[in-house]
C-alpha positions in Angstrom: -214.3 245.2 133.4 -210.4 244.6 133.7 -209.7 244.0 130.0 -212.5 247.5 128.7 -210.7 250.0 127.5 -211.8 252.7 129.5 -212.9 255.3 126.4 -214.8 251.8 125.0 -216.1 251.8 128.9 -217.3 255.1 129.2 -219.3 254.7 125.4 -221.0 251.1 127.1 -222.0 253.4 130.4 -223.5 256.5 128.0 -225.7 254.4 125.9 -226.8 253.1 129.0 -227.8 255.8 130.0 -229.4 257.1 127.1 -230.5 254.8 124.3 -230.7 257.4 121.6 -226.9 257.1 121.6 -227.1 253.4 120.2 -228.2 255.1 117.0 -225.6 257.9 116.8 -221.9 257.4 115.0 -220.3 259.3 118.1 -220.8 259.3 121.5 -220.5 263.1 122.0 -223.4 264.2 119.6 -225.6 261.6 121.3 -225.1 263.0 124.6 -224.5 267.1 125.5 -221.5 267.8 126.1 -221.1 268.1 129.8 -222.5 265.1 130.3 -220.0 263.0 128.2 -217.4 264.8 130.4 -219.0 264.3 133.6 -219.2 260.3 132.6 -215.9 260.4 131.8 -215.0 262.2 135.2 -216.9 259.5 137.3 -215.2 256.6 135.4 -211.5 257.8 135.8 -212.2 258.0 139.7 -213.6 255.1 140.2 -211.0 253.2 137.7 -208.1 255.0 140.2 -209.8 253.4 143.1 -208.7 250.7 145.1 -211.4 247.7 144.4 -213.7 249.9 142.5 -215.1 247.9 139.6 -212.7 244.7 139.8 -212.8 243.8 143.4 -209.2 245.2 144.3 -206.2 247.1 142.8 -204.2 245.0 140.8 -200.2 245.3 140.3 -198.6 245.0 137.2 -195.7 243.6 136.4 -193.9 247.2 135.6 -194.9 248.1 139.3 -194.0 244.7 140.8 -190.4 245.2 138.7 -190.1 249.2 140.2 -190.7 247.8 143.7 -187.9 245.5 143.2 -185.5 247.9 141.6 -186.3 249.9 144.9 -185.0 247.6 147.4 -182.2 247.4 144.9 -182.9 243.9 143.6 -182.5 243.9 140.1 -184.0 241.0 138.2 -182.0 239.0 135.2 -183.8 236.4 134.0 -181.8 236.1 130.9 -179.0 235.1 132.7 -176.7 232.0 133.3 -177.9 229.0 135.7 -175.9 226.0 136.8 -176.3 222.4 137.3 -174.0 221.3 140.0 -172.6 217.5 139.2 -171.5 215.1 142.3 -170.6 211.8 142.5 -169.6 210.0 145.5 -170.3 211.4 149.1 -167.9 210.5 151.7 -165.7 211.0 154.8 -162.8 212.8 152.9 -162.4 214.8 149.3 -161.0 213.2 146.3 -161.4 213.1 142.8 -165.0 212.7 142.1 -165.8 212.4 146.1 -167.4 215.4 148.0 -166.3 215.4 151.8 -169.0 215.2 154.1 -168.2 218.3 155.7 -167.6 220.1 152.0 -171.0 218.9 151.3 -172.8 220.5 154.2 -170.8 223.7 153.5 -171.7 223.9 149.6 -175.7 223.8 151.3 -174.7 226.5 153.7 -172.8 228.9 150.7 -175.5 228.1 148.6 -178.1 229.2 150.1 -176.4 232.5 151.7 -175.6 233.1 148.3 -179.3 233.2 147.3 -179.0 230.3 145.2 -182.6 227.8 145.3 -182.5 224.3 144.2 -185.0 223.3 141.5 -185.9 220.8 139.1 -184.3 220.3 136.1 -186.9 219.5 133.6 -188.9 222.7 135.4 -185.4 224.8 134.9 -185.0 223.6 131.5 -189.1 224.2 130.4 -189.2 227.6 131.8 -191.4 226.6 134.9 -189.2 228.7 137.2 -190.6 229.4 140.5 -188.0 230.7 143.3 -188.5 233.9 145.0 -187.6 237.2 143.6 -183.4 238.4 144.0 -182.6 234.6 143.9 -180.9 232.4 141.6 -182.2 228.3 140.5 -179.8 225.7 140.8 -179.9 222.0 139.9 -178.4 219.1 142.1 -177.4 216.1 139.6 -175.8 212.9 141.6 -174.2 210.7 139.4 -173.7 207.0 139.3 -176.3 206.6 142.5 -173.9 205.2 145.0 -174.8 204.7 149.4 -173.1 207.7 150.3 -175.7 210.1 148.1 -178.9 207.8 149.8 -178.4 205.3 152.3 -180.8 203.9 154.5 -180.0 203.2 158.5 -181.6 200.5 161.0 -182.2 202.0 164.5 -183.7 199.2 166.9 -186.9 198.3 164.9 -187.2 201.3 162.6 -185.5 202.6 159.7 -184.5 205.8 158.6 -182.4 208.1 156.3 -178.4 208.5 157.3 -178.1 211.8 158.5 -174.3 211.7 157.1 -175.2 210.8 153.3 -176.6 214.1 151.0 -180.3 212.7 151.5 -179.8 213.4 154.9 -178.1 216.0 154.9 -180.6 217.7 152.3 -183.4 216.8 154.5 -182.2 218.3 157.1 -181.1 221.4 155.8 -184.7 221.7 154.0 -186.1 221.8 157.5 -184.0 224.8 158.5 -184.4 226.6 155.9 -187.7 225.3 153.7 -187.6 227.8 151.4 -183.7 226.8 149.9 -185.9 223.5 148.3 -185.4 219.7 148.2 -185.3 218.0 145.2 -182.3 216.6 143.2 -181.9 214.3 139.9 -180.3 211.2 140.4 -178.6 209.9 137.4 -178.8 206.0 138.6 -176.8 202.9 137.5 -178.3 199.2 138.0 -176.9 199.0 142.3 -179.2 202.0 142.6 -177.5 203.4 145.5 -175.7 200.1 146.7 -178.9 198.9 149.2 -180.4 195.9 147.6 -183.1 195.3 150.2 -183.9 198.9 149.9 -183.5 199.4 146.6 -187.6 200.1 146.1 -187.9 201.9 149.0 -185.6 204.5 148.0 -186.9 204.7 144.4 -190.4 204.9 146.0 -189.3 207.8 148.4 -187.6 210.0 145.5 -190.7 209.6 143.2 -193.1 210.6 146.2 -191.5 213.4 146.8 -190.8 215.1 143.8 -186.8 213.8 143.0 -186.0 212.9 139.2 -183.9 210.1 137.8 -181.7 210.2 135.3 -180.6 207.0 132.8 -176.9 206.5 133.6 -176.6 203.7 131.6 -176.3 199.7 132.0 -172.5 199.5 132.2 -171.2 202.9 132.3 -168.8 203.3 128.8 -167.9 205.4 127.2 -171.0 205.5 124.0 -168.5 207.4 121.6 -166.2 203.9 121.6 -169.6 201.5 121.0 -171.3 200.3 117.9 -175.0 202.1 117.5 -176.7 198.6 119.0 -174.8 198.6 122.2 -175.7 202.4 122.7 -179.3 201.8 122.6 -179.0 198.5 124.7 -177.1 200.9 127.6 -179.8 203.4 127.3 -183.4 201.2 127.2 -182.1 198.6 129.7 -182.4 200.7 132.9 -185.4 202.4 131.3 -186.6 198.3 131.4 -184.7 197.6 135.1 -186.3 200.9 136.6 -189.9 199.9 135.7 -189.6 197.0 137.2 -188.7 198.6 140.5 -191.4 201.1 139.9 -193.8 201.1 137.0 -194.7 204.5 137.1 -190.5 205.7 137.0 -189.8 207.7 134.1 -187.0 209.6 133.1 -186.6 211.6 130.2 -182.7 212.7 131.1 -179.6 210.9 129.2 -176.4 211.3 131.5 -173.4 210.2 129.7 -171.0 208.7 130.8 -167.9 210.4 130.9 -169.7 212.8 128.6 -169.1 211.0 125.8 -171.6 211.6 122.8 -172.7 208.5 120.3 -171.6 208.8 116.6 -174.9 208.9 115.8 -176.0 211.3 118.2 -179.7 211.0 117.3 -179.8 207.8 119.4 -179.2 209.8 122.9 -182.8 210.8 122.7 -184.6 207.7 120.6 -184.2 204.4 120.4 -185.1 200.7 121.3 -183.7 197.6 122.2 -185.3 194.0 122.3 -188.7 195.4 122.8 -187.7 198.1 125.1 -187.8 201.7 123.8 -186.7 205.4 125.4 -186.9 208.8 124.5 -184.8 211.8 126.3 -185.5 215.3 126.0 -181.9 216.1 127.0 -178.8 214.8 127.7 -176.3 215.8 130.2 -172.3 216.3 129.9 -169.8 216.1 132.5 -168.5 219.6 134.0 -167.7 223.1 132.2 -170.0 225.7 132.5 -172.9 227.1 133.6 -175.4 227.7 130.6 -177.7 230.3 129.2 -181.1 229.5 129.8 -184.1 227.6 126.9 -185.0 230.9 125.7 -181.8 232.6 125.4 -180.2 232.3 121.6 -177.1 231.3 123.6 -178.6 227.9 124.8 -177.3 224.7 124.5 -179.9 222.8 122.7 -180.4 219.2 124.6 -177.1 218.7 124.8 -176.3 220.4 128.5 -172.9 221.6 130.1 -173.0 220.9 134.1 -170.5 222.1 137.0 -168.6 219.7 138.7 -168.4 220.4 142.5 -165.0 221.4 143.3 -162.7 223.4 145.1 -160.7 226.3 143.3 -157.3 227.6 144.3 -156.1 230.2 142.7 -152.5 230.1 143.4 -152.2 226.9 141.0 -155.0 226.8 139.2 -156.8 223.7 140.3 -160.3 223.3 140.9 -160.8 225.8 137.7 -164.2 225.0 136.0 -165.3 223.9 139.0 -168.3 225.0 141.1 -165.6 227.0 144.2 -164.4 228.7 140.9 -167.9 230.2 139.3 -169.1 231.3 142.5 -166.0 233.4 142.6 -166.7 234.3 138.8 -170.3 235.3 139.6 -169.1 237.5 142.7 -167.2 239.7 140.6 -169.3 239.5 137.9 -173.2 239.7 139.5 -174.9 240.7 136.4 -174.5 237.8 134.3 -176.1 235.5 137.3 -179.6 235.0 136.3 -182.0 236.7 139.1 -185.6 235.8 139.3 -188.2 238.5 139.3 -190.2 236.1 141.8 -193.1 235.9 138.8 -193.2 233.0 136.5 -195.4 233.9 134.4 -192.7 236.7 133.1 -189.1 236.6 131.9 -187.7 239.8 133.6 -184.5 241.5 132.6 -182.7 244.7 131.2 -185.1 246.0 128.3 -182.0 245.8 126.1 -181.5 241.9 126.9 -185.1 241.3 124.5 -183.4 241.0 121.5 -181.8 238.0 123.1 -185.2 236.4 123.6 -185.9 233.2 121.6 -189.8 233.9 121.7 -190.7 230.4 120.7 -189.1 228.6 123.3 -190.9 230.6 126.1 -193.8 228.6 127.7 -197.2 229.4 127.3 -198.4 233.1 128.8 -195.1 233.5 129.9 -193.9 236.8 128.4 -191.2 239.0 128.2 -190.9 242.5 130.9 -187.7 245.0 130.3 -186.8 247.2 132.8 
């Protein structure tokens, strides 16, 4: 009875209960008066009930929004998401190496910033699922080296380093299960350094949800190279990864050095003795944060990421960096996207529709102002 209209309702019950009506054009000349009120009386109560008719009272998503603009939680899901770009993991900070202590830090900010990591391929399809007053963030590792994943022997058994970001991840995960474990690693042919456990730990990321990410064979730059050795750098460790795992499949093009082909077309299709790939996206090395799919401010496939950084602001270093937009999205809360904790709605200021790129929203996903 959810989905009757309850006038169209109230006509269904009259002719019920009295047939003559079926022959009438109007339900109030087939019935007296009073009794087309007194239907109407009884339906309107028992639709105001609590499990009257449908088995329970159901909320919408208005009320669900209300109830969060009460606790003062004010859901923005038209606003800008990051993915967070590391490379190696080790005992002190450099260029393009995240300290070990840094790295359990950035976990512990994170998440006491309401951030919640996520997949990227469910980020990017609109498959966003992290409680309400939070915010999605990717993990992307590049270049898949032993500190991100490295495997430990203890006596007879083996197990994950609690001092490389698996680890650390897992770990954290347990405290705190609802910040999320899952990551993309964007993997070159040492796949993380380990030969002897180089299945093992390709076995363990697919089993548990992790994505992988085609690096390339040799790492160039694909802006310098002729449109043959492109697709030979992207459909060889498409070939190399199925060999390590024949269900491994990646969809997700990270350049190197975020340089883009000439012929850009090849990022996303193309073959190479036999061999062929396809990629829904293609990621670039540091900048911004990005509007999400649906926004008309989106990136297409081609997709800005932060690099993980610190920021000082006496000279300037560290700007673009990750340290730098948290600071930027401290003073500047209402262009962070916030989840409404429903995925089956894009929730954000009524104003912000007009924004909407309808055709890019998934299917019954729809739109709520506020």
């Amino acid at each position: 009875m959810d989905n009757i209209a309850p006038l169209q309702f109230i006509k269904a019950l009259s002719r019920m209960l009295n047939p003559y009506a079926m022959k009438q054009k109007s339900l109030p000349t087939a019935l007296p008066r009073i009794a087309y009120l007194a239907v109407a009386a009884v339906i309107t109560v028992c639709l105001a009930l609590p499990g009257c008719g449908s088995g329970g009272k159901k909320v919408s998503a208005t009320e669900h929004v209300d109830a969060l603009l009460k606790k003062g939680v004010r859901p923005n899901e038209m606003g800008m998401v990051m993915i967070l770009e590391y490379h190696r993991i080790a005992d002190r900070e450099s260029d393009y190496t995240r300290s070990i202590d840094n790295f359990r830090k950035d976990l512990e900010s994170l998440y006491q910033k309401g951030f919640r990591l996520v997949k990227l391929n469910d980020l990017l399809r609109g498959r966003i699922s992290v409680p309400a007053g939070t915010t999605p963030i990717v993990f992307s590792f590049d270049d898949s080296t032993e500190g991100q994943f490295r495997y430990i022997r203890e006596g007879a058994k083996t197990r994950i380093d609690p001092l490389c970001a698996m680890g650390m991840m897992s770990d954290f995960s347990r405290k705190h299960p609802d910040f999320g474990y899952t990551a993309l690693f964007n993997y070159l042919p040492e796949l993380f350094d380990q030969a002897r456990y180089k299945k093992a730990k390709v076995d363990y990321l697919l089993n548990r949800g992790f994505e992988l990410g085609d690096h390339t064979i040799t790492h160039p730059s694909l802006g310098l190279v002729s449109d043959e050795q492109v697709q030979k750098e992207i459909a060889l460790p498409v070939k190399d990864i199925k060999k390590v795992n024949p269900k491994a499949t990646t969809d997700i093009l990270c350049l190197p050095h975020g340089s883009i082909p000439r012929n850009q077309d090849l990022m996303f299709d193309g073959s190479y003795e036999g061999t062929t790939y396809h990629n829904n996206w293609a990621l670039l090395v540091g900048a911004e944060p990005m509007y999400p799919q649906y926004h008309y401010k989106n990136p297409g496939k081609l997709l800005p990421r932060v690099q993980v950084m610190d920021y000082d602001p006496e000279d300037g270093s560290g700007a673009s960096g990750s340290d730098y937009w948290l600071r930027y999205f401290d003073r500047h809360p209402e262009l962070r996207f916030v989840s409404d904790g429903n995925s089956k709605t894009i929730c954000a200021p009524s104003y912000m529709e007009t924004r909407l790129l309808g055709n890019k929203l998934p299917a019954g996903v729809r739109f709520v102002g506020y």
